[in-house]
C-alpha positions as CSV (number, residue, x, y, z in Angstrom):
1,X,5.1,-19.1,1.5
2,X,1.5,-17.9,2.9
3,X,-0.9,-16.5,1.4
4,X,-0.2,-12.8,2.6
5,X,3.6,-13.4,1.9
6,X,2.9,-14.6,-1.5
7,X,0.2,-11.4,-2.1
8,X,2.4,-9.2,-0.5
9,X,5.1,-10.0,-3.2
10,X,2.8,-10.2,-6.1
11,X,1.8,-6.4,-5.5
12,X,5.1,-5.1,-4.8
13,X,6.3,-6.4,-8.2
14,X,3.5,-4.7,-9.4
15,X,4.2,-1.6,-8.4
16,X,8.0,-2.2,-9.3
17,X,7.1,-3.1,-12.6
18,X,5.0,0.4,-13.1
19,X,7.8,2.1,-11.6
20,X,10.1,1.1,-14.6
21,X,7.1,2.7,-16.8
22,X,7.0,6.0,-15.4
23,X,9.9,7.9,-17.8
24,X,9.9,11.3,-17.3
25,X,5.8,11.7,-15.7
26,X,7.2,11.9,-12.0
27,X,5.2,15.5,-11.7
28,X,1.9,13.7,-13.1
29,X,-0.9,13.7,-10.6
30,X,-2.5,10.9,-9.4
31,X,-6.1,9.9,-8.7
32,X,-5.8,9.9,-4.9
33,X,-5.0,12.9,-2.3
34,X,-3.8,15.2,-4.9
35,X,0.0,13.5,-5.1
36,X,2.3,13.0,-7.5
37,X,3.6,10.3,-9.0
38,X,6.7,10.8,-7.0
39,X,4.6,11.6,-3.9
40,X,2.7,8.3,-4.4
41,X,5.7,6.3,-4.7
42,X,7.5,8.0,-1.6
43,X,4.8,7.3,0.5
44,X,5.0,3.3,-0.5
45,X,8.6,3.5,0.2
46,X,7.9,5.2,3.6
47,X,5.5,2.5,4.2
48,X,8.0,-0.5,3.3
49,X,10.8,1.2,5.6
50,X,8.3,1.5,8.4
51,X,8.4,-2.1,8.5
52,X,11.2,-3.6,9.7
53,X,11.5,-1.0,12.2
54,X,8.1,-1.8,13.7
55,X,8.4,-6.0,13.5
56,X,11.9,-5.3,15.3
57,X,9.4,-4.3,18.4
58,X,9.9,-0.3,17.7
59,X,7.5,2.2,18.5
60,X,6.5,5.0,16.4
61,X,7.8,7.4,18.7
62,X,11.1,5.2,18.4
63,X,11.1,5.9,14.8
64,X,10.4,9.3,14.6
65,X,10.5,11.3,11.4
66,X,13.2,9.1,10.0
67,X,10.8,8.1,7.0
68,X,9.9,11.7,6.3
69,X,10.7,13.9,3.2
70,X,11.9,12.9,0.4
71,X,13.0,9.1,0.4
72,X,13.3,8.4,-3.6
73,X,16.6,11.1,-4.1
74,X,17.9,10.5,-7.5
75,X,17.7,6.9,-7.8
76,X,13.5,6.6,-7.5
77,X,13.5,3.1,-8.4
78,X,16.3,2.0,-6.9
79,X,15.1,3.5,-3.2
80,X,11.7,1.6,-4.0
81,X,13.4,-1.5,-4.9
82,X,15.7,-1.5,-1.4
83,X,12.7,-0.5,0.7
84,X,10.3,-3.3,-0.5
85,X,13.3,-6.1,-0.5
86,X,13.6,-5.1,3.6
87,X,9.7,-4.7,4.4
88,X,9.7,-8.4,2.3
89,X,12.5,-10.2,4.6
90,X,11.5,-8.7,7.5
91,X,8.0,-10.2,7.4
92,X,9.4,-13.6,5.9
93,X,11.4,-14.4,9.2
94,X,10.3,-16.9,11.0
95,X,7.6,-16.2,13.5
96,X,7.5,-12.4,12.1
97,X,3.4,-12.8,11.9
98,X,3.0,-14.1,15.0
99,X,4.3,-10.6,16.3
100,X,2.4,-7.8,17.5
101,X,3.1,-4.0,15.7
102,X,2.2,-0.8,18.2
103,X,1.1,1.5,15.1
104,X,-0.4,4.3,15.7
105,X,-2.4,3.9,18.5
106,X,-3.8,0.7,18.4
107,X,-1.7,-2.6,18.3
108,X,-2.2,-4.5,15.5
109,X,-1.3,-8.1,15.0
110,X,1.7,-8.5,12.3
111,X,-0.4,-10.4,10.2
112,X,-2.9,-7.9,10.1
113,X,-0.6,-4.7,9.4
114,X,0.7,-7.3,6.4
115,X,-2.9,-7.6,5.3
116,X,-2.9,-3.4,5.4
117,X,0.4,-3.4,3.7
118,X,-1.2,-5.6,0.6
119,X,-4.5,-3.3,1.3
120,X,-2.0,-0.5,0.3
121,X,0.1,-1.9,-2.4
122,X,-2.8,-3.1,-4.6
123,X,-4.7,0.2,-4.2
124,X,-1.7,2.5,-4.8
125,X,-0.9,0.4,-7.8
126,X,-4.0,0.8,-9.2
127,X,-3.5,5.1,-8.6
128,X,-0.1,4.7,-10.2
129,X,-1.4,2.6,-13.0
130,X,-3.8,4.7,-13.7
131,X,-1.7,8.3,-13.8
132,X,0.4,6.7,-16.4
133,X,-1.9,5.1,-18.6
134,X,-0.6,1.7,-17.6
135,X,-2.2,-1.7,-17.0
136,X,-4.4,-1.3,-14.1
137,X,-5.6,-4.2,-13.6
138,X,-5.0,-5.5,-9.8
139,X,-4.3,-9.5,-9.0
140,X,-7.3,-11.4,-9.3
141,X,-6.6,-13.5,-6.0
142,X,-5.6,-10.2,-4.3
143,X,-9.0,-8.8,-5.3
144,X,-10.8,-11.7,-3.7
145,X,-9.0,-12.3,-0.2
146,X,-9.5,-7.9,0.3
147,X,-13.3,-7.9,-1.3
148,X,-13.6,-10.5,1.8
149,X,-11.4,-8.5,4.2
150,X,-13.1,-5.0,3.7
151,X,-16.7,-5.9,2.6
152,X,-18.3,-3.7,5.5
153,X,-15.3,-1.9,7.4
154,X,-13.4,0.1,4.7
155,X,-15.1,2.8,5.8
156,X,-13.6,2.8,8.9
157,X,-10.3,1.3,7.8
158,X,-10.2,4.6,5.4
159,X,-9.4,7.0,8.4
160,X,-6.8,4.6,9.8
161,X,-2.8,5.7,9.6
162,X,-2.0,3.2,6.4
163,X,-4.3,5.1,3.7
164,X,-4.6,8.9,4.5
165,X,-2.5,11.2,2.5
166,X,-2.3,15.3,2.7
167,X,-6.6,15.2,2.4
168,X,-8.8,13.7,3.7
169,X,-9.9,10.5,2.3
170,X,-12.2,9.4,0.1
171,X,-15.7,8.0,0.6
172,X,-16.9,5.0,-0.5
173,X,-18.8,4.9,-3.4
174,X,-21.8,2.8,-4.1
175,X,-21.9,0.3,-6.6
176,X,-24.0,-2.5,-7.5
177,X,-23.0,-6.3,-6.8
178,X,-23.2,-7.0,-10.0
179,X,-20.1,-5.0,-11.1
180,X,-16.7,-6.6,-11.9
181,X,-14.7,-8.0,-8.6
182,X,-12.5,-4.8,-9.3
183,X,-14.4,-2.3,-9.3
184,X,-16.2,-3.4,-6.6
185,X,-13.2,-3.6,-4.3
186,X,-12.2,0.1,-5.9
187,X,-15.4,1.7,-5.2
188,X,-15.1,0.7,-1.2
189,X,-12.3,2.9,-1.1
190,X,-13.1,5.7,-2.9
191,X,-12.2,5.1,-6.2
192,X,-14.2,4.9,-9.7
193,X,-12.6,2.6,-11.6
């Protein structure tokens, strides 16, 4: 397994293993773009089932609004726990990265939507961590490989299709080098750990 398989998994637990700690705080706001708990978690669903459908050589067009509106129904961690096991397989068959994804506008590589996709999972884990008082700390070798990947583009990457929600996003915020790996990687996308 490659790296980005291998991170891709890591955060995806993560956020499964938050999602068996939320109880009854599904209404609780989160840090980012004014959603929900439930909100937050829909939209990683959304993203997962977005997936397969775009590595199969869909378009967005294609697709349509399939993935809109409420995806969780009553079984929140059980429609999580589908849509992650399908984004997972579809990007472990063989020659999946090597694929290109039309998303949005701009093609991307499949190998680089998976590095968005772990962008995503680690950052929304972190938002969901942090609305229900859990453990927020993110994987250490995640931190690292997107600390490389966004030093000097999140900016830019912030406006992009994979992390906008119902406002517009946040800013980075300036923090010095000398902080934790963490909050470093936090602070280039808007958040103050």
């Amino acid at each position: 397994m490659d790296e980005l398989h291998l991170l891709h998994r890591v955060n995806a637990d993560k956020i499964t293993s938050l999602v068996t700690q939320v109880g009854d705080r599904w209404d609780t706001p989160t840090s980012y773009a004014n959603w929900t708990v439930r909100e937050l978690l829909n939209h990683l669903t959304a993203e997962q089932l977005w997936a397969p459908e775009l590595l199969a050589g869909r378009s967005v067009e294609e697709i349509g609004d399939r993935f809109e509106g409420d995806l969780l129904g009553d079984d929140p961690l059980a429609a999580w726990r589908l849509a992650v096991e399908s984004a997972l397989a579809a990007f472990a068959e063989p020659g999946a990265l090597e694929r290109t994804v039309q998303f949005s506008d701009t093609p991307l590589t499949a190998d680089q939507y998976l590095d968005q996709m772990v962008t995503d999972l680690a950052l929304h884990s972190w938002d969901l961590a942090t609305a229900i008082d859990a453990d927020a700390d993110l994987d250490p070798a995640t931190v690292d490989r997107l600390l490389v990947e966004w030093t000097g583009r999140a900016e830019e990457s912030l406006r992009g299709p994979m992390f906008t929600g119902p406002d517009e996003p946040p800013s980075p915020i300036d923090v010095s080098d000398e902080e934790e790996a963490q909050t470093r990687l936090l602070a280039l996308f808007g958040r103050r750990a």
